[in-house]
ROKETOR-768237 format. One record per residue: y, x, z of N, C-alpha, C in turn; residue in one letter. Coordinates in steps of 0.1 Angstrom, whole numbers, padded with zeros to 4 digits, always signed. Atoms other than C-alpha are relative to their C-alpha. Example, Ala and Ser with C-alpha at 12.3 -4.5 7.8 and 13.67 -1.06 7.14 Angstrom:
residues 2
-0012+0009+0000-0045+0123+0078+0012+0009+0000a
-0011-0009+0000-0011+0137+0071+0011-0008+0008s
***
This chain:
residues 140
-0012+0009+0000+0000+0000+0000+0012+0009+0000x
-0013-0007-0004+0036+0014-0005+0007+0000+0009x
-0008-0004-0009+0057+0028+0018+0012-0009+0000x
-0014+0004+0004+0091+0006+0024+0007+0011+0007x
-0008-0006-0013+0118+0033+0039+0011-0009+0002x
-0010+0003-0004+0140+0019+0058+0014+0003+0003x
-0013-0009-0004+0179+0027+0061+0003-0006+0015x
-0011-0002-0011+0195+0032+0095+0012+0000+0003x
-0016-0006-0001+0223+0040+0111-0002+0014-0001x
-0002-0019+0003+0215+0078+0113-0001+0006-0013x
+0001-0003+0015+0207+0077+0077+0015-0001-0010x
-0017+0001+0009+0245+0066+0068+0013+0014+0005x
-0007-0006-0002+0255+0093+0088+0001+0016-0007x
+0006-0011+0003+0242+0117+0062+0008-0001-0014x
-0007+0004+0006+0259+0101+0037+0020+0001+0000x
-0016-0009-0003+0297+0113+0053+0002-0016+0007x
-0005+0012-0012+0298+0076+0078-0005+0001+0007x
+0000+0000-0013+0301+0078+0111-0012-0011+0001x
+0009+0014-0003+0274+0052+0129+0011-0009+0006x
-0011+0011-0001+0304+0034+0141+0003-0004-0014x
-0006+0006+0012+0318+0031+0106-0011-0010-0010x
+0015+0002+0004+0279+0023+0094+0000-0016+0007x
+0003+0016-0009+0279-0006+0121+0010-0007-0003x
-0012+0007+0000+0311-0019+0112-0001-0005-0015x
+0006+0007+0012+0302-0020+0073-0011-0012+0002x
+0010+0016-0001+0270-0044+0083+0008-0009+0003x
-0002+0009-0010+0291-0062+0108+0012-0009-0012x
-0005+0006+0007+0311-0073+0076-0001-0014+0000x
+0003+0016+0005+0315-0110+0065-0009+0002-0011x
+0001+0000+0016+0287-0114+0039+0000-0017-0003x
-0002+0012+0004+0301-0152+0039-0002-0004-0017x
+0000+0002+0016+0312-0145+0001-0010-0004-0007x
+0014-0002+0007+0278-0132-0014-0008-0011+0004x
+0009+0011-0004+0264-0157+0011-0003-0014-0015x
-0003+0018+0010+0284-0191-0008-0004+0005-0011x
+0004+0001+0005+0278-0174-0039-0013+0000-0007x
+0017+0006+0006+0238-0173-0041+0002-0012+0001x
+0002+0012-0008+0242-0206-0020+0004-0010-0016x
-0001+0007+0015+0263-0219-0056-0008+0003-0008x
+0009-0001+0016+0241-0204-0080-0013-0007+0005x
+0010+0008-0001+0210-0220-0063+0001-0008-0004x
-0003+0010+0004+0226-0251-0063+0003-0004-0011x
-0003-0001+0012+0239-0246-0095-0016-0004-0011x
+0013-0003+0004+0202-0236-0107-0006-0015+0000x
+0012+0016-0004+0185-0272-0087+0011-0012-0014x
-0009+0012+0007+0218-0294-0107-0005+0004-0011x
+0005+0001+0009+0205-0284-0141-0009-0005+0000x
+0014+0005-0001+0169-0285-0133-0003-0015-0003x
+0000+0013-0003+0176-0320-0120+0008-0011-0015x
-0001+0006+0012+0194-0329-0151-0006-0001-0014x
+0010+0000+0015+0171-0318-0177-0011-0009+0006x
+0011+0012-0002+0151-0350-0161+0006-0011-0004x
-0010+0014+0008+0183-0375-0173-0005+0004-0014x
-0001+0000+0012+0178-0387-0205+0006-0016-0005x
-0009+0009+0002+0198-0409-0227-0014-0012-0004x
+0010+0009+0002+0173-0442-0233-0005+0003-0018x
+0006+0000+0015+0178-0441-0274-0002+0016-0004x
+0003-0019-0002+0175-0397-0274-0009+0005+0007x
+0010-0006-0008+0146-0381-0265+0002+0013+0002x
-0007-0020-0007+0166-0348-0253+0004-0006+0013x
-0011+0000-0012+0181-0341-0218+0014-0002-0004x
-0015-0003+0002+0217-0348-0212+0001+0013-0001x
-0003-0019-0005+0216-0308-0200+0002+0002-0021x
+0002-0004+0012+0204-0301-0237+0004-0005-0011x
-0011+0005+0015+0224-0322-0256+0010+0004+0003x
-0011-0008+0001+0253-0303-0245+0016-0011+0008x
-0010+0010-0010+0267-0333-0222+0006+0007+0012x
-0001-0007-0012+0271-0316-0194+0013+0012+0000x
-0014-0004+0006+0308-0298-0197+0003+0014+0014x
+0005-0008-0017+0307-0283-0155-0007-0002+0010x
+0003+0002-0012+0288-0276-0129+0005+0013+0011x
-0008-0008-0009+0307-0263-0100-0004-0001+0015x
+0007+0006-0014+0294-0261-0064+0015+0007+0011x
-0010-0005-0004+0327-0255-0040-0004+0001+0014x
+0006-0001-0012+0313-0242-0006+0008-0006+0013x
-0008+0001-0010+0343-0247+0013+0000-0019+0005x
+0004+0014-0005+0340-0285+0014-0014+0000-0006x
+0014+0003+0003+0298-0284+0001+0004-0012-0007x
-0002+0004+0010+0310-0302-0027-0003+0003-0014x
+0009+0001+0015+0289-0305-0061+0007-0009-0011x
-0007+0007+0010+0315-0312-0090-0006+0005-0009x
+0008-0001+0014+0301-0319-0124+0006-0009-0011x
-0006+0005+0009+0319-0327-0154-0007+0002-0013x
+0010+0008+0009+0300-0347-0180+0006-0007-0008x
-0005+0013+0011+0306-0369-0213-0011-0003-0003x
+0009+0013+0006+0289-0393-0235+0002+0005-0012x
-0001+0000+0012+0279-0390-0271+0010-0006-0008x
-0009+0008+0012+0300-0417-0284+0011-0006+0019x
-0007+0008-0014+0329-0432-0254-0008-0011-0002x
+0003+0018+0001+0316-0468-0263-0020-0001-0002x
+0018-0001+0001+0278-0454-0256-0005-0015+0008x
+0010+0011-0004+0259-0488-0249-0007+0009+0016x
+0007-0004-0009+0237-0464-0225+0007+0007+0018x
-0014-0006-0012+0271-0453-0202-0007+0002+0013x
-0001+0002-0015+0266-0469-0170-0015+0010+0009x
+0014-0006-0002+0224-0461-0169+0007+0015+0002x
-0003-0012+0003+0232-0425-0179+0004+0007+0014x
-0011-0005-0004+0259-0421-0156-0010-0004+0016x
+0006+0001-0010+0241-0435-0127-0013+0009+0005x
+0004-0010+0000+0212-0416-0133+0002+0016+0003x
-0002-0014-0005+0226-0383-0130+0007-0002+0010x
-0005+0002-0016+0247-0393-0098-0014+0001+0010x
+0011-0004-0011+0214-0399-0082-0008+0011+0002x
+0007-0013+0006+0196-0369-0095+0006+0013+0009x
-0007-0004-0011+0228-0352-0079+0000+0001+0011x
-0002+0004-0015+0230-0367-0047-0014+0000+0007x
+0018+0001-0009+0189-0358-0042+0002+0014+0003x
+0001-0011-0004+0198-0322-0042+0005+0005+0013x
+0000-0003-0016+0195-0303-0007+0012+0012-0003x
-0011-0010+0002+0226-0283+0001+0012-0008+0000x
-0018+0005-0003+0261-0301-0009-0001-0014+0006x
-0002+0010-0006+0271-0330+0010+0002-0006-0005x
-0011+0012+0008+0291-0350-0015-0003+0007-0014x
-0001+0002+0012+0291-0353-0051+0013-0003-0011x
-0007+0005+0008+0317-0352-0075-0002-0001-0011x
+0004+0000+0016+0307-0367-0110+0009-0008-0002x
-0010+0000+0008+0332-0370-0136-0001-0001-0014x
+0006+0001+0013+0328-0383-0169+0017+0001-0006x
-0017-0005+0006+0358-0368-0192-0002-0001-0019x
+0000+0005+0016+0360-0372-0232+0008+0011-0005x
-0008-0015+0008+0381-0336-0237-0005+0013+0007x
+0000+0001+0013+0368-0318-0253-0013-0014-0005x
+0006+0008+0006+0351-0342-0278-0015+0002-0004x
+0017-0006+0001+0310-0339-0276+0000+0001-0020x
+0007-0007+0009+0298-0323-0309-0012+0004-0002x
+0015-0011+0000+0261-0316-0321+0004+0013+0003x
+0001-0016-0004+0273-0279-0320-0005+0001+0013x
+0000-0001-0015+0274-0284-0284-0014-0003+0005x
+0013-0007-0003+0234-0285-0281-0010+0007-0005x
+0004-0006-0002+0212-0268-0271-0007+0004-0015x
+0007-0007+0011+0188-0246-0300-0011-0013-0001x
+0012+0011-0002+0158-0268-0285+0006-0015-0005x
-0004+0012+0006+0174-0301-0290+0004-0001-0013x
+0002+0001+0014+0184-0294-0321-0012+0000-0013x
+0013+0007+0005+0152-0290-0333-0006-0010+0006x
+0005+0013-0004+0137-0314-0313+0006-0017-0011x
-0003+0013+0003+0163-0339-0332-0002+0002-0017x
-0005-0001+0013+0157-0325-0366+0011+0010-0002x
-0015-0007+0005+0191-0309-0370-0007+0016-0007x
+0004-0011+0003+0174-0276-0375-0012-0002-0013x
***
């Protein structure tokens, strides 16, 4: 089995830091690094969870049809904002859609609150999915 070595404090002091200065680097905030894995997990589970919406007459994900515009996870209030459109504004499938991915949201462990945002700028475009969806719809 491999060896793991362990760093110290006497080992930083070999490096030109005191073990005071050594203990004082750990004793840092790693709040930052913390929130940001903490967003990109969350980030990670909100796609996931969206490549399970799908529009009723489209057999793609919203994720992969290129609906999906932000997802933003804001630590300081545990707030999960996500800005989303619709194929056409006057999509027959809106409300469904729209409800669907709220709930999908609001199942993920981590933010407290949800902010979904359905916005119409910029103007959805096939460009805007994915390689897979595109073949999947033909386009390719």
């Amino acid at each position: 089995m491999p060896q793991i070595k362990r760093t110290d404090m006497t080992e930083n002091t070999q490096t030109g830091n005191s073990a005071d200065e050594a203990r004082v680097a750990d004793n840092k905030p790693k709040c930052s690094l913390d929130s940001e894995e903490q967003g990109l997990e969350i980030t990670r589970k909100a796609i996931d969870m969206l490549r399970t919406v799908f529009d009723p007459e489209i057999p793609v994900n919203v994720y992969d049809l290129g609906l999906i515009y932000k997802i933003d996870y804001d630590p300081t209030d545990e707030t999960l904002h996500v800005d989303m459109t619709l194929t056409a504004p006057n999509c027959p499938a809106a409300d469904f859609i729209m409800e669907d991915v709220r709930q999908k949201l609001v199942s993920i462990e981590g933010p407290k609150a949800v902010d979904l945002r359905l916005v119409f700028e910029p103007v959805w475009n096939q460009d805007m999915m994915s390689e897979e969806a595109k073949l999947e719809l033909g386009f390719l």
